[in-house]
N, CA, C and O atoms as CSV, one atom per row, in Angstrom:
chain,resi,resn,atom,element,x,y,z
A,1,UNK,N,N,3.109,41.464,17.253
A,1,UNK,CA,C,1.997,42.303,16.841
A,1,UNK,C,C,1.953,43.535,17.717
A,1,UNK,O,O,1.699,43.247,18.887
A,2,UNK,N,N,2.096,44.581,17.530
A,2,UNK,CA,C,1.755,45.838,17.829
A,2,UNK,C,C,0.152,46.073,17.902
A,2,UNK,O,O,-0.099,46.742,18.905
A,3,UNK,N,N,-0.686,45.835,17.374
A,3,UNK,CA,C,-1.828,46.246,16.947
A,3,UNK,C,C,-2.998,44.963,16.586
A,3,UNK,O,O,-2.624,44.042,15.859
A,4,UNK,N,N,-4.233,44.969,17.066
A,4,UNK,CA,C,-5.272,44.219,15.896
A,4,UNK,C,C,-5.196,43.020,17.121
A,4,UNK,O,O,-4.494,43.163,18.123
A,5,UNK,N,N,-6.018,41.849,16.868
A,5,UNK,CA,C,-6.217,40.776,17.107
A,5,UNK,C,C,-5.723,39.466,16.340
A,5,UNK,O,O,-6.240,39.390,15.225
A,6,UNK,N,N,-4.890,38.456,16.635
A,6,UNK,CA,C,-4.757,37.388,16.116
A,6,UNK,C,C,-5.671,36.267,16.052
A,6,UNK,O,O,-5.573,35.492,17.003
A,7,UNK,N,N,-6.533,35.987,15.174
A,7,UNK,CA,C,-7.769,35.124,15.178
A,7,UNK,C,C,-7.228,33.742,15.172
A,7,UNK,O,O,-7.677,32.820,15.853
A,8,UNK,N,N,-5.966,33.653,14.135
A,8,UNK,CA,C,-5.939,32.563,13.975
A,8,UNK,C,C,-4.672,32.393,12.869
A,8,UNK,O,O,-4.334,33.486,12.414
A,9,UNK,N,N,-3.952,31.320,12.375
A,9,UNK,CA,C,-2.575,31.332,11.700
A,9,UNK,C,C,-3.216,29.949,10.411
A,9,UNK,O,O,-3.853,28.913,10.603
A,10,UNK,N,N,-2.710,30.539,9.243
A,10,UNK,CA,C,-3.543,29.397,8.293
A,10,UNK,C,C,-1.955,29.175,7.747
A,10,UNK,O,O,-1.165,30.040,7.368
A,11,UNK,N,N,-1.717,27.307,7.868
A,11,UNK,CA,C,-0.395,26.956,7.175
A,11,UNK,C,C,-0.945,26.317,5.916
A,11,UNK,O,O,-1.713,25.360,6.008
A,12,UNK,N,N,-0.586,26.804,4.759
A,12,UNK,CA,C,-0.913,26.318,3.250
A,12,UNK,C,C,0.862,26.133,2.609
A,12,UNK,O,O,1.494,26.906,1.889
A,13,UNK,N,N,1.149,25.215,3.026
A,13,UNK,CA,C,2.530,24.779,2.289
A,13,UNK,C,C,2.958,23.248,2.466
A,13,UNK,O,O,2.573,22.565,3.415
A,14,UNK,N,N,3.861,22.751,1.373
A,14,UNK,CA,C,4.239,21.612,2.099
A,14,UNK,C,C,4.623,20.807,0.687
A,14,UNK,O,O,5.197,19.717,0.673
A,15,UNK,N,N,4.166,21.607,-0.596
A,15,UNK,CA,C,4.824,20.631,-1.633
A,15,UNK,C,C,6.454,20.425,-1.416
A,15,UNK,O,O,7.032,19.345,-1.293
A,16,UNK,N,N,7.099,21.881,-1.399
A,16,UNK,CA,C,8.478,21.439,-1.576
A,16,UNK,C,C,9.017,20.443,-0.413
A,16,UNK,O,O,10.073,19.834,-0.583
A,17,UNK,N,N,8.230,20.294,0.814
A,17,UNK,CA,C,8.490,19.357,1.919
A,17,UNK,C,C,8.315,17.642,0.935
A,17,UNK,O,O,8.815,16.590,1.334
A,18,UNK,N,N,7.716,17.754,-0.011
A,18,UNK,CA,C,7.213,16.466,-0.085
A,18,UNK,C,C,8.261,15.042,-0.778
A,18,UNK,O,O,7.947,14.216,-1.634
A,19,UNK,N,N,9.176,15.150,-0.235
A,19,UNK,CA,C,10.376,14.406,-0.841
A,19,UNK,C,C,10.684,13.692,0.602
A,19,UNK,O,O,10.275,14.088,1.694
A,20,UNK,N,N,11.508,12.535,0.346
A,20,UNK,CA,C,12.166,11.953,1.286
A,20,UNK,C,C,12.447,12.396,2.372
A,20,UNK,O,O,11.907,11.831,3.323
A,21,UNK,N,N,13.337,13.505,2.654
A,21,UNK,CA,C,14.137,13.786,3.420
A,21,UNK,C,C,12.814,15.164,4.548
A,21,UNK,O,O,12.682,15.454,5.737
A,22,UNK,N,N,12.308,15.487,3.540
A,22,UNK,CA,C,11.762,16.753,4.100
A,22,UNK,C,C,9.889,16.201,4.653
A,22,UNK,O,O,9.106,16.810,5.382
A,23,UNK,N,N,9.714,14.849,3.934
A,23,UNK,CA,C,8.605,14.463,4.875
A,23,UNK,C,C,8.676,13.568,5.775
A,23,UNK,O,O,7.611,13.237,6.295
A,24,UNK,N,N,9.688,13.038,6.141
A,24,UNK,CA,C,10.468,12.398,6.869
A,24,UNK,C,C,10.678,13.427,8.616
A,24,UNK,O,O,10.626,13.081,9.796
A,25,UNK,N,N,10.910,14.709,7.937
A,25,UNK,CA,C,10.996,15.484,9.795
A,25,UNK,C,C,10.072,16.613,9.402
A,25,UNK,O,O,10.291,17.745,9.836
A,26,UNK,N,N,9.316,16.429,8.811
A,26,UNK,CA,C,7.760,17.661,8.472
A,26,UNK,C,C,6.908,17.618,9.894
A,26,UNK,O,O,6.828,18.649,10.561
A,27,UNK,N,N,6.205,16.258,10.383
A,27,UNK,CA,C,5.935,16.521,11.701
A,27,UNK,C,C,6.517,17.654,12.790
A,27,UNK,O,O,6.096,18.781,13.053
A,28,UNK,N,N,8.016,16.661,13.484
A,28,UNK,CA,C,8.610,17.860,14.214
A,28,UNK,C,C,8.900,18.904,13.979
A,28,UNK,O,O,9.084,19.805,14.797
A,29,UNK,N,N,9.030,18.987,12.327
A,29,UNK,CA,C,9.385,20.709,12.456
A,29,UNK,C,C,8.372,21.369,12.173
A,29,UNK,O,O,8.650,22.552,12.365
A,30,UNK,N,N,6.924,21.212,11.678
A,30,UNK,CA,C,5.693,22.026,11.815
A,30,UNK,C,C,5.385,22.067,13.404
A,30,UNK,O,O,4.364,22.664,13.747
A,31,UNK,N,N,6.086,21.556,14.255
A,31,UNK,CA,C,5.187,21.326,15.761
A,31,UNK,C,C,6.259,22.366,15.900
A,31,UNK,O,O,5.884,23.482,15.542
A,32,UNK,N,N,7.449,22.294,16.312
A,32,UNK,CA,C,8.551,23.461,15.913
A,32,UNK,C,C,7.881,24.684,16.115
A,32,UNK,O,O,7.555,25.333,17.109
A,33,UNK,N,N,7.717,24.877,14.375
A,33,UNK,CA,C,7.167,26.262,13.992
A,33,UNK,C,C,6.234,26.649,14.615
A,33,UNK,O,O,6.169,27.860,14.830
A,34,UNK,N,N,4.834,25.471,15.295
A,34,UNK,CA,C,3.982,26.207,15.249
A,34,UNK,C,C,3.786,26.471,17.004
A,34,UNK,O,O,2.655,26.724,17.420
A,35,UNK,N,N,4.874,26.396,17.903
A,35,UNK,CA,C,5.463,26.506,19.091
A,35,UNK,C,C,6.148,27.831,19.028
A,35,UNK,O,O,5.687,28.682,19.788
A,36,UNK,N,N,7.135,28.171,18.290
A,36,UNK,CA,C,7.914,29.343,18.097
A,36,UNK,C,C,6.802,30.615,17.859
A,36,UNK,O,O,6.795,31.660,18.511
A,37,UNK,N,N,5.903,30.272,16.804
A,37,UNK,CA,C,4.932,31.264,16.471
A,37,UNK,C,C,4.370,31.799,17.761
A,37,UNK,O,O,4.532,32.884,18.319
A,38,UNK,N,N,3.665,30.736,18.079
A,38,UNK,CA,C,3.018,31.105,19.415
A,38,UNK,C,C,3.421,31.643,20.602
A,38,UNK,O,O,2.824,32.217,21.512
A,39,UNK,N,N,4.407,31.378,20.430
A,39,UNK,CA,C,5.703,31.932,21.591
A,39,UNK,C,C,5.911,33.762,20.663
A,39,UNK,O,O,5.444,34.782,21.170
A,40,UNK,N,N,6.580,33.762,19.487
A,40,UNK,CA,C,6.677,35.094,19.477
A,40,UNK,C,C,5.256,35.971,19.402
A,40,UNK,O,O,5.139,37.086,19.910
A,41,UNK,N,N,4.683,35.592,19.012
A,41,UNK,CA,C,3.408,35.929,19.000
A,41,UNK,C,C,2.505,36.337,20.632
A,41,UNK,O,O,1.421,36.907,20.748
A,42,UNK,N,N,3.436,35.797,21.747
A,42,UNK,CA,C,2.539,35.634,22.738
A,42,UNK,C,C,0.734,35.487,22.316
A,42,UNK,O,O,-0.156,36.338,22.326
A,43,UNK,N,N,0.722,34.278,22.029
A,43,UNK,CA,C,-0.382,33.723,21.394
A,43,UNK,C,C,-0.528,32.311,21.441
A,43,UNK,O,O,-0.784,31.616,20.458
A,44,UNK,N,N,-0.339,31.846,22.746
A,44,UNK,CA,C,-0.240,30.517,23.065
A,44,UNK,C,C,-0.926,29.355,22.780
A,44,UNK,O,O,-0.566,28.181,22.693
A,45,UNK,N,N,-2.524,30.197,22.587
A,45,UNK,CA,C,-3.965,29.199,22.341
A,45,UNK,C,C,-4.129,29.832,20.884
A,45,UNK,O,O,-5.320,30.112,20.743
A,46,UNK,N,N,-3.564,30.087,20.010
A,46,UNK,CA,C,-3.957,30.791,18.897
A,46,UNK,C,C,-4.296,29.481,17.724
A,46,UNK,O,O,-3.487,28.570,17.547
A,47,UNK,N,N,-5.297,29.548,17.163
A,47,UNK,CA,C,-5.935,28.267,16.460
A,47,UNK,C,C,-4.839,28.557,15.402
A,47,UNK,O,O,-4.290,29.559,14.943
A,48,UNK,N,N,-4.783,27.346,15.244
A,48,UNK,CA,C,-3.597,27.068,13.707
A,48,UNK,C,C,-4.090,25.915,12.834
A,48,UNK,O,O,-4.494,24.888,13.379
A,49,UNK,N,N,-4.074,26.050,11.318
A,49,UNK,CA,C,-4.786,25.503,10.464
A,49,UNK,C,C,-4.037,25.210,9.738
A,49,UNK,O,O,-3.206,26.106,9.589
A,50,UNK,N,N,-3.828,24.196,9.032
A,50,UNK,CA,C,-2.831,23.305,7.848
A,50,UNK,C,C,-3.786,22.593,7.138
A,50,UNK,O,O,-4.767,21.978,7.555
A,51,UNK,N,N,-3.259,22.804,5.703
A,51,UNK,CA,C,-4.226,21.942,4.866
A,51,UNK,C,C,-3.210,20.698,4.656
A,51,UNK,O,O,-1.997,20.825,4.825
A,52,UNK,N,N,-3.882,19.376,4.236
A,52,UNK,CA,C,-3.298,18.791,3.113
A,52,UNK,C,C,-2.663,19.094,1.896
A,52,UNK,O,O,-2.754,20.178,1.320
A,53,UNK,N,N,-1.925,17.977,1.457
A,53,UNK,CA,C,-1.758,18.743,-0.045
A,53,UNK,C,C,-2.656,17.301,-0.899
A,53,UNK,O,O,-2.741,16.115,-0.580
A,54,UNK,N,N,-3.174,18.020,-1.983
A,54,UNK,CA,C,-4.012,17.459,-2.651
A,54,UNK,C,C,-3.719,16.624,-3.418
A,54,UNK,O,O,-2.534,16.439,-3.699
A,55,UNK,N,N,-4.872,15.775,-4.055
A,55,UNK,CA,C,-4.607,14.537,-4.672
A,55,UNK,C,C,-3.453,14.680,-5.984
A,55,UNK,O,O,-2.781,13.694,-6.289
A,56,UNK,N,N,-3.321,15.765,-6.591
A,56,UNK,CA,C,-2.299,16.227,-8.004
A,56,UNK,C,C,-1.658,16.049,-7.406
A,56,UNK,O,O,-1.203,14.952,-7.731
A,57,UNK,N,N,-0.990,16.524,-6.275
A,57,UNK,CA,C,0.338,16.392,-5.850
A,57,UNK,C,C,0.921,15.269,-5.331
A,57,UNK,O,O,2.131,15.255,-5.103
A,58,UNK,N,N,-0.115,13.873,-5.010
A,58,UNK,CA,C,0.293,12.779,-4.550
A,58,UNK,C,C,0.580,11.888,-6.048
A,58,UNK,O,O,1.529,11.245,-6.496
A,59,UNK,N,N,-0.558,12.183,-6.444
A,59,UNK,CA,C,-0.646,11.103,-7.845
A,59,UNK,C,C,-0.520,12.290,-8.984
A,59,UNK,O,O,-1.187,13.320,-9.083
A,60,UNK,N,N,0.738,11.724,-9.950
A,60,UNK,CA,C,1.163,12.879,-10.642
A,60,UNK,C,C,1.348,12.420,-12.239
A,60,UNK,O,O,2.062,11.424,-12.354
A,61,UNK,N,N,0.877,12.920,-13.380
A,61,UNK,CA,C,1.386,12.216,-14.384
A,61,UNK,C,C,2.290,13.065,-15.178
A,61,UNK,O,O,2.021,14.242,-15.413
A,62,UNK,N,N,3.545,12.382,-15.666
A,62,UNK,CA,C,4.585,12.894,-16.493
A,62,UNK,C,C,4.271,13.698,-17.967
A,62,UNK,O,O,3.120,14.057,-18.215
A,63,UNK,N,N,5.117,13.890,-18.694
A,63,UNK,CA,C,5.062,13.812,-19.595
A,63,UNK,C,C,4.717,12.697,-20.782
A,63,UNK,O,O,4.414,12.812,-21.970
A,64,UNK,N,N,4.851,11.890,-20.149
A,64,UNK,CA,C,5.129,10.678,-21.423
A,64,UNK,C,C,3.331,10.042,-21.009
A,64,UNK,O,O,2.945,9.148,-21.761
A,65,UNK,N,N,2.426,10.449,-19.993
A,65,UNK,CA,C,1.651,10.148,-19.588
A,65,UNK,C,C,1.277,9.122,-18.339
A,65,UNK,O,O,0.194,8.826,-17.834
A,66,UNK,N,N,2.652,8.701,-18.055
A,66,UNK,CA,C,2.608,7.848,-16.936
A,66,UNK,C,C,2.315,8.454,-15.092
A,66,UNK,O,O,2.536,9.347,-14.275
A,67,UNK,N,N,1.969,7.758,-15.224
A,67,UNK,CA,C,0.960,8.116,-13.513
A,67,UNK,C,C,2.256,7.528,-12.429
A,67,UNK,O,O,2.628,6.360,-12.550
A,68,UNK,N,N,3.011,8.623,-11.176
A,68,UNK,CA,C,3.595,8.021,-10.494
A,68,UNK,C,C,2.914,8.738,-9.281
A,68,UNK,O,O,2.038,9.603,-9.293
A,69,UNK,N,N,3.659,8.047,-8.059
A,69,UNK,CA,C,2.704,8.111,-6.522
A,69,UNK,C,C,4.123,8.944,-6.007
A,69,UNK,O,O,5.329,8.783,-6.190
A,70,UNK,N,N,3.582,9.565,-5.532
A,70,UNK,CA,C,4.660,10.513,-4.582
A,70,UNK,C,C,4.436,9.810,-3.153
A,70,UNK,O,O,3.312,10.080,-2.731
A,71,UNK,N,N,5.173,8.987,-2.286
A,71,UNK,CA,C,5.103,8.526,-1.271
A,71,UNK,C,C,5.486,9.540,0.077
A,71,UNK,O,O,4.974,9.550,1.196
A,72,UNK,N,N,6.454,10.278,-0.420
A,72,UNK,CA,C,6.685,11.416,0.360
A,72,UNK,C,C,5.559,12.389,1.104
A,72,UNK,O,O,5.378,12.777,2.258
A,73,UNK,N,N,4.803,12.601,-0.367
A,73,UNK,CA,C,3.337,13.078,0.092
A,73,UNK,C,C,2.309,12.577,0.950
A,73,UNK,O,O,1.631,13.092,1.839
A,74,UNK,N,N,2.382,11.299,0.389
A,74,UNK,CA,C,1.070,10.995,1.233
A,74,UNK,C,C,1.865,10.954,2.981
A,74,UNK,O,O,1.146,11.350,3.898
A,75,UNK,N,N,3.421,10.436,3.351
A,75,UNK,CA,C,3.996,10.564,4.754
A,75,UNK,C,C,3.631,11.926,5.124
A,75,UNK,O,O,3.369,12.103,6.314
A,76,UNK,N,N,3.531,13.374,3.977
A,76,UNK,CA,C,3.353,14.229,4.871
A,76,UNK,C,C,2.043,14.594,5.204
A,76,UNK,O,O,1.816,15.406,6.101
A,77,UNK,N,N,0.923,13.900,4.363
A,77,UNK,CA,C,-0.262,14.363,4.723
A,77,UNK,C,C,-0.761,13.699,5.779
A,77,UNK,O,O,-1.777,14.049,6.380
A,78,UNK,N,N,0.060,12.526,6.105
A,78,UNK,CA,C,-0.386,11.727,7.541
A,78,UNK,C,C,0.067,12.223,8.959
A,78,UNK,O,O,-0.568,12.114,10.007
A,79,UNK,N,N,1.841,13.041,8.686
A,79,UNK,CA,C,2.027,13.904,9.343
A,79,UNK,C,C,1.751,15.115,9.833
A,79,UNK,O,O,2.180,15.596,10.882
A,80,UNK,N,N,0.569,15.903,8.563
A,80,UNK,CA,C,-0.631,16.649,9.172
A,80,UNK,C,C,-1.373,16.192,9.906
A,80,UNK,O,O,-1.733,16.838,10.890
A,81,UNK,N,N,-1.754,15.150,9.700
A,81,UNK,CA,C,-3.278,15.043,10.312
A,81,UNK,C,C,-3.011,14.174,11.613
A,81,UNK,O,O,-3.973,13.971,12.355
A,82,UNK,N,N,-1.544,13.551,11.998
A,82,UNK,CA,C,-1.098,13.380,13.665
A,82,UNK,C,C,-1.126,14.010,14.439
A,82,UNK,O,O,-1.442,13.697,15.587
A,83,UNK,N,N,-0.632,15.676,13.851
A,83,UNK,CA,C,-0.592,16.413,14.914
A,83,UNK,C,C,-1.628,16.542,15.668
A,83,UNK,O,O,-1.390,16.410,16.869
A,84,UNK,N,N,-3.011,16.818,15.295
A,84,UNK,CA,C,-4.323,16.912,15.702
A,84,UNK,C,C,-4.364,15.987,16.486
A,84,UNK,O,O,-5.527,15.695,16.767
A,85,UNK,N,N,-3.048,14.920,17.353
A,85,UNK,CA,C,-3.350,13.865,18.667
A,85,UNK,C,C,-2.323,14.632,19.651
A,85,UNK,O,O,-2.437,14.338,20.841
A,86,UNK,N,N,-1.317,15.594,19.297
A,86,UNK,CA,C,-0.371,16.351,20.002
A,86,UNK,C,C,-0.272,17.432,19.835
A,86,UNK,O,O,0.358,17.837,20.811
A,87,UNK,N,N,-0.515,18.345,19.120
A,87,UNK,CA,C,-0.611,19.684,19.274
A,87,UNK,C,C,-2.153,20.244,19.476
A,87,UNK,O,O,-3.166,20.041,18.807
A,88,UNK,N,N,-1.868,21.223,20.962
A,88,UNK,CA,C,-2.965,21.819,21.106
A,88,UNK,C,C,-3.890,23.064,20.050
A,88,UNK,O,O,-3.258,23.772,19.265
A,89,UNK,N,N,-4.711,23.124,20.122
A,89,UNK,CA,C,-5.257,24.191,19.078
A,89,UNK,C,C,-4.915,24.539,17.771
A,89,UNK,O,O,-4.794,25.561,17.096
A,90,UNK,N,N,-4.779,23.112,17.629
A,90,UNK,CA,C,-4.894,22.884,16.074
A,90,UNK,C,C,-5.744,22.112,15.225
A,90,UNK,O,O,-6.732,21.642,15.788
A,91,UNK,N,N,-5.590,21.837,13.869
A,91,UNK,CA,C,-6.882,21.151,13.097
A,91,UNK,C,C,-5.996,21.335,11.690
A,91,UNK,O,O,-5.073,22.122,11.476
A,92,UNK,N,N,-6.618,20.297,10.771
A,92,UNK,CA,C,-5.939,20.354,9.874
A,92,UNK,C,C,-7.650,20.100,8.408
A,92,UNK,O,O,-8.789,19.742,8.708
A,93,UNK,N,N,-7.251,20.371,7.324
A,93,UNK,CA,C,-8.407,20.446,6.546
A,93,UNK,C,C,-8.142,19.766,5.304
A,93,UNK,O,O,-7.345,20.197,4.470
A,94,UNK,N,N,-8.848,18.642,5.171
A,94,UNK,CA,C,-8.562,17.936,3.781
A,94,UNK,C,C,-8.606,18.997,2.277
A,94,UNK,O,O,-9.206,20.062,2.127
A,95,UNK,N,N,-7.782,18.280,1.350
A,95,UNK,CA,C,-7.750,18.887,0.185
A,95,UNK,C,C,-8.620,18.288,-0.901
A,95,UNK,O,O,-8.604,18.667,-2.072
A,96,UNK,N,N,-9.423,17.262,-0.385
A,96,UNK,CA,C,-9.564,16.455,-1.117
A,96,UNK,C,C,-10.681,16.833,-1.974
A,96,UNK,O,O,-11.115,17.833,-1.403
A,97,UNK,N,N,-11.513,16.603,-3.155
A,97,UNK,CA,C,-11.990,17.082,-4.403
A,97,UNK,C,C,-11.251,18.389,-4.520
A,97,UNK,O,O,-12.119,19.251,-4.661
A,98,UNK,N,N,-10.280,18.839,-4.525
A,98,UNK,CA,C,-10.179,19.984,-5.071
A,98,UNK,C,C,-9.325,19.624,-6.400
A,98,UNK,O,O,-9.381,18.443,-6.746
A,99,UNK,N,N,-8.408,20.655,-7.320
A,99,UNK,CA,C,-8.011,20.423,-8.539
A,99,UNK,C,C,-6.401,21.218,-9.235
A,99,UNK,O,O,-6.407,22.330,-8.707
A,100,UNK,N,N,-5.843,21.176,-9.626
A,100,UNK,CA,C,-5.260,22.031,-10.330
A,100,UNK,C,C,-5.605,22.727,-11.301
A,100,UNK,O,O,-6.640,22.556,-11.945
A,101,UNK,N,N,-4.852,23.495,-11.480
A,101,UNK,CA,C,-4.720,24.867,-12.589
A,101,UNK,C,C,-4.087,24.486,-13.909
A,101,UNK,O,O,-4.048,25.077,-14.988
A,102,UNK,N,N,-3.532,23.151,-13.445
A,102,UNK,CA,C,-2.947,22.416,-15.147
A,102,UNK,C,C,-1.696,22.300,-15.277
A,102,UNK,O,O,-1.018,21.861,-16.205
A,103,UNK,N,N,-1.275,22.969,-13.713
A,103,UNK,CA,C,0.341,22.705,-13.543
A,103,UNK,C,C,1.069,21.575,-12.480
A,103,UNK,O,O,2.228,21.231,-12.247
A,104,UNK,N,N,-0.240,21.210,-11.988
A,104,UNK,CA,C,-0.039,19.646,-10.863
A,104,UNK,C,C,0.851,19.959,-9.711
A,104,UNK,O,O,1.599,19.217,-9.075
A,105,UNK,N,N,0.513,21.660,-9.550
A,105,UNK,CA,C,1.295,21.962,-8.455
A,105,UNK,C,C,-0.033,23.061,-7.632
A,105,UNK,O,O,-0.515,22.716,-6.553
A,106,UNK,N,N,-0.339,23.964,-8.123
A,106,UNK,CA,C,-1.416,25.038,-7.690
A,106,UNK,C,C,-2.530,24.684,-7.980
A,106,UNK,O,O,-2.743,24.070,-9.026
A,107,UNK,N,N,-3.745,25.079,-6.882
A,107,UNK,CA,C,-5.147,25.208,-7.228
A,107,UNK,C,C,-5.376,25.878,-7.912
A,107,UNK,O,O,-4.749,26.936,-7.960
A,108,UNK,N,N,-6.207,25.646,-8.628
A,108,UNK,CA,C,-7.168,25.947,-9.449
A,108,UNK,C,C,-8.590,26.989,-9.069
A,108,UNK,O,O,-9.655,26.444,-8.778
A,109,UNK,N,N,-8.500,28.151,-9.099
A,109,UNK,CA,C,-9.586,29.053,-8.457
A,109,UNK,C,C,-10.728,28.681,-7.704
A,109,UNK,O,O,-10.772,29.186,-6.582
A,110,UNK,N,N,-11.824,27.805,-8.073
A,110,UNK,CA,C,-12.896,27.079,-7.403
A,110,UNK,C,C,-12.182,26.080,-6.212
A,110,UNK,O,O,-12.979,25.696,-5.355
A,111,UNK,N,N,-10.939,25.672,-6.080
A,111,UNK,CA,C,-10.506,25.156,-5.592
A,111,UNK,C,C,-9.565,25.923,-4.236
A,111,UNK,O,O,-9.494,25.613,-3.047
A,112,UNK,N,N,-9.186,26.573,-4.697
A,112,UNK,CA,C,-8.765,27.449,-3.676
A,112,UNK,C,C,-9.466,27.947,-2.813
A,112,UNK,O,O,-9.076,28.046,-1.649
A,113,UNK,N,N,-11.136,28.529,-3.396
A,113,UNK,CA,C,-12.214,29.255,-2.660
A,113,UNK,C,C,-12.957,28.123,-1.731
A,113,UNK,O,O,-13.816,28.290,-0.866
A,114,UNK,N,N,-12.303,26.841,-2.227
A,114,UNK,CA,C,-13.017,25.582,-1.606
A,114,UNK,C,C,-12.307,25.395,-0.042
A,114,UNK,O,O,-12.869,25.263,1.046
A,115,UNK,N,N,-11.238,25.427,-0.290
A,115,UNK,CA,C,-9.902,25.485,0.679
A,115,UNK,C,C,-9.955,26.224,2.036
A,115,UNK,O,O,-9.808,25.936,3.224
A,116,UNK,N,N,-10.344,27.736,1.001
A,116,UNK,CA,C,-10.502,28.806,1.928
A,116,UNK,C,C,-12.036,28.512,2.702
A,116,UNK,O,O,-12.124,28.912,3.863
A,117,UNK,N,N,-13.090,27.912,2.165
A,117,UNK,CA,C,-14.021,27.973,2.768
A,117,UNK,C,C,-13.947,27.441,4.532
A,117,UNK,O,O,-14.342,27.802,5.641
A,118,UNK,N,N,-13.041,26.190,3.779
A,118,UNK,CA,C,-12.631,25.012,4.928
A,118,UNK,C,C,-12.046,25.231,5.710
A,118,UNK,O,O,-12.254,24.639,6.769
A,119,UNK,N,N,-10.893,26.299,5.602
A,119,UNK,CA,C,-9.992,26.728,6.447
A,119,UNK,C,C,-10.783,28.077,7.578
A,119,UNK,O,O,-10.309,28.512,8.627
A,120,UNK,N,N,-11.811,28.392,7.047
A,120,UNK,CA,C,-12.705,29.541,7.645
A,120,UNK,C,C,-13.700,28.518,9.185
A,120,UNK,O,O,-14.062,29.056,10.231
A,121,UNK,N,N,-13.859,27.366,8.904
A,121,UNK,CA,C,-14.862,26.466,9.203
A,121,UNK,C,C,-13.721,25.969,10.188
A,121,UNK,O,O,-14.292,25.890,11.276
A,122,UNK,N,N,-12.762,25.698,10.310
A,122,UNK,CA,C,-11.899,25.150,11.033
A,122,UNK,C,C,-10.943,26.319,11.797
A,122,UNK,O,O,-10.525,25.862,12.861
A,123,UNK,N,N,-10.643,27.224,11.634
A,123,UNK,CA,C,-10.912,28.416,12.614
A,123,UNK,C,C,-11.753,28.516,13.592
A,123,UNK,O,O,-11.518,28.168,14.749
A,124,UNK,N,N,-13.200,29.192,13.016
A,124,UNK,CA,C,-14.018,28.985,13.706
A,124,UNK,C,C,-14.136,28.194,14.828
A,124,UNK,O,O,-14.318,28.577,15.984
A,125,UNK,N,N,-14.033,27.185,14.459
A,125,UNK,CA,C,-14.328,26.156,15.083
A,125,UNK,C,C,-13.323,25.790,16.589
A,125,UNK,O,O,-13.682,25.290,17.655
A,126,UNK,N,N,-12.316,26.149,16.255
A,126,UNK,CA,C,-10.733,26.132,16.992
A,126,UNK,C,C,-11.629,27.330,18.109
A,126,UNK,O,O,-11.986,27.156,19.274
A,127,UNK,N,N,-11.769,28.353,17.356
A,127,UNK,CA,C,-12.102,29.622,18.231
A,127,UNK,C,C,-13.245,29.443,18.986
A,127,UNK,O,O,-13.308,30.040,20.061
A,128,UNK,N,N,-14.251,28.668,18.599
A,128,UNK,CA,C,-15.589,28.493,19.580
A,128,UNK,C,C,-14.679,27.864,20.971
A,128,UNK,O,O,-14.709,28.285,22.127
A,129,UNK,N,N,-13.738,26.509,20.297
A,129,UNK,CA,C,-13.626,25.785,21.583
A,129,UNK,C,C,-12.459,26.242,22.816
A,129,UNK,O,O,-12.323,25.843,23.972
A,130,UNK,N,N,-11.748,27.198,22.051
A,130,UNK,CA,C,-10.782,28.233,22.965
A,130,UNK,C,C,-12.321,28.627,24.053
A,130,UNK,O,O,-12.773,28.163,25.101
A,131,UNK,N,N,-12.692,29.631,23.174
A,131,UNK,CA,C,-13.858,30.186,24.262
A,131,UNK,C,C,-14.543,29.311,25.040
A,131,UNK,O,O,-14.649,29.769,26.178
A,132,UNK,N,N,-15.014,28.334,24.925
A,132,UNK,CA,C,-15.816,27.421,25.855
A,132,UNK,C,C,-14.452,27.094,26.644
A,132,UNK,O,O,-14.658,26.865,27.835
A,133,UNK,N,N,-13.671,27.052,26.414
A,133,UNK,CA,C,-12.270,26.042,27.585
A,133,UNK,C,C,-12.215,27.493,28.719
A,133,UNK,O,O,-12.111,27.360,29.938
A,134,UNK,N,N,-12.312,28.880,27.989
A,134,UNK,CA,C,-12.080,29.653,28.752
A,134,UNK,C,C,-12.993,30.285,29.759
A,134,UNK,O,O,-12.694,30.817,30.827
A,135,UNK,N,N,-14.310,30.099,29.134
A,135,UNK,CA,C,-15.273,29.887,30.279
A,135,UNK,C,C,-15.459,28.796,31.456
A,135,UNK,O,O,-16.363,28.922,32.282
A,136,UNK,N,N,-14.862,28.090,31.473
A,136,UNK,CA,C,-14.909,26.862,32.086
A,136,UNK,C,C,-14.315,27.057,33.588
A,136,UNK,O,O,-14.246,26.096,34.355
C-alpha cells in the first residue's frame, strides 16, 4: 500500500476449495495466505475475516432432484472456524440462513447484504480488540 489505511482483509471464497483434495489442505494454506498478506502488507495485526460457505453449497440437489452432501464442504467450513484457535486476528462469520440466486453456487442479494452486514460486525470487532491490546 502506498496510500490510505488497511482496516481490515474480508476472505469470501472457498467453493472451488470444496472437493477432496483442496479441503483437505484449505486450513494450512488459508493460514499461508493469510501470513504472506500480512507480511506484504506490513500489516501484521490486520483483522481478517472468512465466511463460511453456505448451506446450498453443502447440501445440493441435482438435476434429477436428488439431494447429495458435499463432505468436502462441511471439512472446509470446520477448517474455517479452527483457525479462530491459531491464527491471531482473525474471526470467521457463519453463512448460515442465507440463500442462493437459483444457481446453488452464489448469493442471492438479501443474502449477500446479510453476509456483508456480518462481515462489518466482525471487523469491527477484530478492530476494537487490536485497540484495547494496544492500549494495554
Amino acid at each position: 500500500m502506498q496510500s490510505g489505511t488497511l482496516a481490515g482483509i474480508i476472505w469470501h471464497q472457498g467453493e472451488s476449495d470444496s472437493n477432496p483434495a483442496g479441503s483437505e489442505a484449505y486450513a494450512q494454506n488459508l493460514t499461508e495466505l493469510i501470513a504472506r498478506l500480512r507480511q506484504d502488507l506490513q500489516a501484521p495485526s490486520v483483522p481478517f475475516v472468512t465466511g463460511q460457505l453456505p448451506a446450498f453449497q453443502i447440501e445440493k440437489t441435482d438435476s434429477l432432484g436428488r439431494k447429495t452432501t458435499n463432505a468436502a464442504a462441511i471439512r472446509l467450513n470446520e477448517a474455517i472456524a479452527s483457525l479462530a484457535q491459531t491464527v491471531p486476528h482473525y474471526a470467521y462469520i457463519s453463512a448460515e440462513g442465507t440463500h442462493d440466486n437459483g444457481d446453488q453456487i452464489h448469493l442471492d442479494a438479501a443474502s449477500a447484504r446479510l453476509m456483508g452486514q456480518r462481515y462489518a460486525r466482525a471487523i469491527r470487532s477484530l478492530q476494537a480488540k487490536t485497540k484495547r491490546r494496544k492500549r494495554s
